[in-house]
N, C-alpha and C positions, 0 to 999 in steps of 0.2 A: 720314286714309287708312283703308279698308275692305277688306275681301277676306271671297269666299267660296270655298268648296270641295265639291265630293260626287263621289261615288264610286255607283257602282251595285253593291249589295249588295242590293236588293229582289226582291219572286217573279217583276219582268219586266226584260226587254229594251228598248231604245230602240235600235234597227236605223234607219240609214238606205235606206230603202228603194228610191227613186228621187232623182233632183238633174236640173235643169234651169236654163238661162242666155238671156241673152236682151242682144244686143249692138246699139244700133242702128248701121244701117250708114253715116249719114255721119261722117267721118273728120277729123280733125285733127291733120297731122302738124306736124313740128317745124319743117318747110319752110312751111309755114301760118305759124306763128308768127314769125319770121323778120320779116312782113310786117306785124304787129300791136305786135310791142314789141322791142325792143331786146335780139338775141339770134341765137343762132346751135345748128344740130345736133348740132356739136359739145360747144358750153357745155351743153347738156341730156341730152345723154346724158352724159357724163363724171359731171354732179353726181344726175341722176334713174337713168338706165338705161332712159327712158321714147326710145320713137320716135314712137307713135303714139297716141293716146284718139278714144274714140266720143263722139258728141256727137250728143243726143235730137235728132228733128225736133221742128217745132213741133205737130203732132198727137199725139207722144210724151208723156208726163208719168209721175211714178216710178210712178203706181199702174199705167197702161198695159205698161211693160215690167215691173215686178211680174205681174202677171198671165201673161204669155207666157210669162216661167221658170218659174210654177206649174205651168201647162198641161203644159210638156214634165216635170217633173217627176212628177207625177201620170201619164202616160201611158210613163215609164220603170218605174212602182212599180205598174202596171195595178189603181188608184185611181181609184173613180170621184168626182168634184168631193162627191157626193150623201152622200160615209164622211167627208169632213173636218169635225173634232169640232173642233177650233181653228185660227186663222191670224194668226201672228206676222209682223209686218214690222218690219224693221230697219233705221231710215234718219235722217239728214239734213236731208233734204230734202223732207217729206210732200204729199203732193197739197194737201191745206189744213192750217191752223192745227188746224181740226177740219171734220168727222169722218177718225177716224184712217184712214191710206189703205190698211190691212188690212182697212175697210169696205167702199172702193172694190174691194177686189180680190174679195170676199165676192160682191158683188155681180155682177160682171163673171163669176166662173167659175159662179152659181149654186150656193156652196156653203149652202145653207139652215141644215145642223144645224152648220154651225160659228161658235162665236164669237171676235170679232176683235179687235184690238190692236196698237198700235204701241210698240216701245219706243225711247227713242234712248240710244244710247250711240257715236255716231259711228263709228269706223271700227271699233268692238269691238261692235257692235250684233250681228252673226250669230253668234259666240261666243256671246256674252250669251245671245240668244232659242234656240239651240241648246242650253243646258243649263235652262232654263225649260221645255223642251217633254221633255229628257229627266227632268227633275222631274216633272211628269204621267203620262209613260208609265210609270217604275220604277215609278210610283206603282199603277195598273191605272185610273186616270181614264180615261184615251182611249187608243184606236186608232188612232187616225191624225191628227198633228199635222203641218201646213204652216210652214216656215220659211223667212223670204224675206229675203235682203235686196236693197234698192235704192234707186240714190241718182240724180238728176241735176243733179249739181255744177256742170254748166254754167250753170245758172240763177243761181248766189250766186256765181262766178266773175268777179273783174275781170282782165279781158283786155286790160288799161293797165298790170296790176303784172305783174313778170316774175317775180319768184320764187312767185308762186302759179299765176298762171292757164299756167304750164307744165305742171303735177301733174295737175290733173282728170279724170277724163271718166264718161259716164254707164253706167249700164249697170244690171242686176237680176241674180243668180240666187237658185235655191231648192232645199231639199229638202226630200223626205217623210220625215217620220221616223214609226216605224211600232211598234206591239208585237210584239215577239218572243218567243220560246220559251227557256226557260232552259237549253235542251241545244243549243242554236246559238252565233253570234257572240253574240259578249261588246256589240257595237254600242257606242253612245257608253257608257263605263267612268269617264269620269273626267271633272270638268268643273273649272275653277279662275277665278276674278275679282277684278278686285281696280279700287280708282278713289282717287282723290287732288284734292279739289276745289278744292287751292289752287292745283294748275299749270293753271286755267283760260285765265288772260292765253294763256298757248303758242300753244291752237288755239282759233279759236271764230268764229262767225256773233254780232254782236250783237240786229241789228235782226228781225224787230219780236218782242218778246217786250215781256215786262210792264215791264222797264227801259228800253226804249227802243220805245214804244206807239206805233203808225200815226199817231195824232193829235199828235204833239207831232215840232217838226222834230230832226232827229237832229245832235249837236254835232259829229260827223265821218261825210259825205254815203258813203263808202266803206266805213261799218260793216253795210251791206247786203250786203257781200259778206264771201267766208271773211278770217279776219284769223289769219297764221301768224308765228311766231318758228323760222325754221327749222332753227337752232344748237341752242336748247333743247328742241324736240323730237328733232332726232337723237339728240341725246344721254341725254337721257330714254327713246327708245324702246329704244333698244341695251342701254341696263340693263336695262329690266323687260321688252323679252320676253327677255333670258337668263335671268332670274330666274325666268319664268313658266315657259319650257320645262323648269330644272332643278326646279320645284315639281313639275312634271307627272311628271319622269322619277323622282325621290325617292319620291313618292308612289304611284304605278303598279309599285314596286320593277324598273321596265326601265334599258336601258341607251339609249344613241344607236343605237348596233349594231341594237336589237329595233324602232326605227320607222322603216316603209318609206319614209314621208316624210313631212318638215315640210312644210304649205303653210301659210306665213306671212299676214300681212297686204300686201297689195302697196304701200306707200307710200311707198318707194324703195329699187331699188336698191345703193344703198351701206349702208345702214343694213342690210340684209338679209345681204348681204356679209360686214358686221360683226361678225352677231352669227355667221354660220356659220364664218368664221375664229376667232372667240375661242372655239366650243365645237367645234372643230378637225370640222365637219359635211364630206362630201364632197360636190361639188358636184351629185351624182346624188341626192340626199337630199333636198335642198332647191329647189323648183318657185317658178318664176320665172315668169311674165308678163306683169311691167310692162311690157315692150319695147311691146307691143301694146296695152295697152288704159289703159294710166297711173293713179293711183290711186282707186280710186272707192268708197274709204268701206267704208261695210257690205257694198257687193257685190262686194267683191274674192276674198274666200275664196268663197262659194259658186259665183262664176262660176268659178275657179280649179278646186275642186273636181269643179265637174263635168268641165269639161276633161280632168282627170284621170282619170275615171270613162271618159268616153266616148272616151278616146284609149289606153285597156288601160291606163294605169301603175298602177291599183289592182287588187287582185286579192282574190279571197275568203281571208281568212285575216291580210293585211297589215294592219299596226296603224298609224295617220297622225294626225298631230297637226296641228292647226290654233292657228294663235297670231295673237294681234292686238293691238297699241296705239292707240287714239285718244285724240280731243279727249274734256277731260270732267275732269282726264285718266282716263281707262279703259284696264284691260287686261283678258285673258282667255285661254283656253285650252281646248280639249276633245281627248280622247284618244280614238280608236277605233278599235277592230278590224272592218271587214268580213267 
């Protein structure tokens, strides 16, 4: 088990400056499901809190909707493509094995002087690539860094198992994160991580990676798709993100009282419930939108986040934490003030 931490105490700022999402619009409700596998609206919302997930068309691919949330991104933070120095994608699911689909998106928006990169840390990937770009900025390396995440889970999704292919759906967003001035927002302040390689089994995609290679047949034909334990993840994620958010709160010397809101990672529901009942959270605190778009990895918070941006709940001055568990196992956290 590992964990990192930083704080911004350097001569800059790392401002979020713009955020942008990108949903496609065909739909897959629970009613959909119904007709695929053995289940009911009821039985999904009760255990997910999901109604609905996006599902990429087939001209779609993560780097494609990667790109669209850059776009609006960028054109929230009035950045032109031509200033981005770096671009992080955070995802799952990459355009190919290689080149990384933070290439793919390089290319698409014409970012020239930036260079690219994907990291993965599954559902904790936009955490993660969030305090990497605030690492650069404190630092005075760059101006202006692009943080994406985006996943399209429907691809590695079997839609024959009921307790997986219920969760998914696709989707991107992104932020610009930007240098600031030391007599403004405090911006991203705090970042925290942490990963544990032995609760791999929990959550994971096996195929095709180096243990189980395109060329050689695979010992179970369904390890092409996501493979979940979903007792031991609940239970896993309920501890470490309360553990993460009181890391963040200790450390930051704030209370609950001082952030305007958690937005969590969206991967259920109940587990989200969990953890806001045991650290007695009111329910106006903590930003929900599985109902709508069901869990989709690394691009839950930043789609989340803009929502939040662009529907007034964040305001200049409000402090909001972002928290996340995935596969890997990984967690994470970043604390900011607007």
């Amino acid at each position: 088990m590992s964990s990192a931490k930083t704080s911004s105490g350097c001569a800059f700022r790392a401002i979020i400056a713009g955020t942008g999402s990108c949903i496609p619009e065909k739909q897959l409700t629970n009613e959909d499901l119904t007709k695929m596998v053995d289940t009911s609206d009821e039985w999904i919302t009760t255990r997910t809190g999901i109604k609905v997930r996006h599902i990429a068309a087939e001209n779609q691919t993560t780097a494609s909707l990667a790109t669209d949330a850059a776009k609006k991104a960028l054109r929230q933070a009035n950045i032109s493509a031509q200033d981005v120095e770096m671009i992080i994608v955070a995802t799952a699911t990459p355009e190919m094995v290689f080149p990384a689909t933070a290439c793919f998106v390089q290319e698409q928006l014409g970012a020239k002087k930036a260079w690219a990169f994907d990291i993965s840390a599954a559902c904790s990937g936009f955490v993660y690539a969030l305090s990497i770009a605030q690492h650069f900025v404190i630092a005075g390396r760059y101006d202006n860094v692009l943080v994406i995440g985006a996943e399209t889970l429907s691809k590695i999704t079997d839609y024959k198992d009921r307790k997986s292919c219920i969760l998914f759906g696709d989707g991107a967003g992104a932020a610009l994160v930007k240098r600031g001035a030391l007599n403004g927002s405090r911006g991203i302040f705090y970042s925290t991580s942490g990963s544990d390689g032995t609760g791999w089994p929990s959550l994971n995609c096996p195929a095709y990676g180096s243990r189980y290679p395109a060329g050689k047949p695979l010992e179970n034909p369904n390890f092409i798709y996501v493979q979940i334990n979903g007792k031991e993840v609940y239970q896993l994620a309920v501890r470490k993100i309360i553990e993460t958010i009181e890391d963040c709160l200790t450390n930051c010397r704030l209370s609950a009282d001082d952030i305007k809101l958690f937005i969590p990672h969206q991967m259920n529901a109940r587990i989200i419930e969990s953890v806001a009942k045991r650290l007695q959270l009111p329910d106006e605190k903590v930003f929900l939108n599985i109902d709508k778009y069901g869990n989709t990895s690394a691009a839950s918070i930043p789609i989340a986040l803009d929502e939040c941006i662009r529907q007034g709940k964040i305001k200049k001055g409000d402090i909001v934490l972002l928290v996340a568990f995935g596969g890997g196992l990984t967690w994470g956290a970043n604390v900011i003030e607007f």
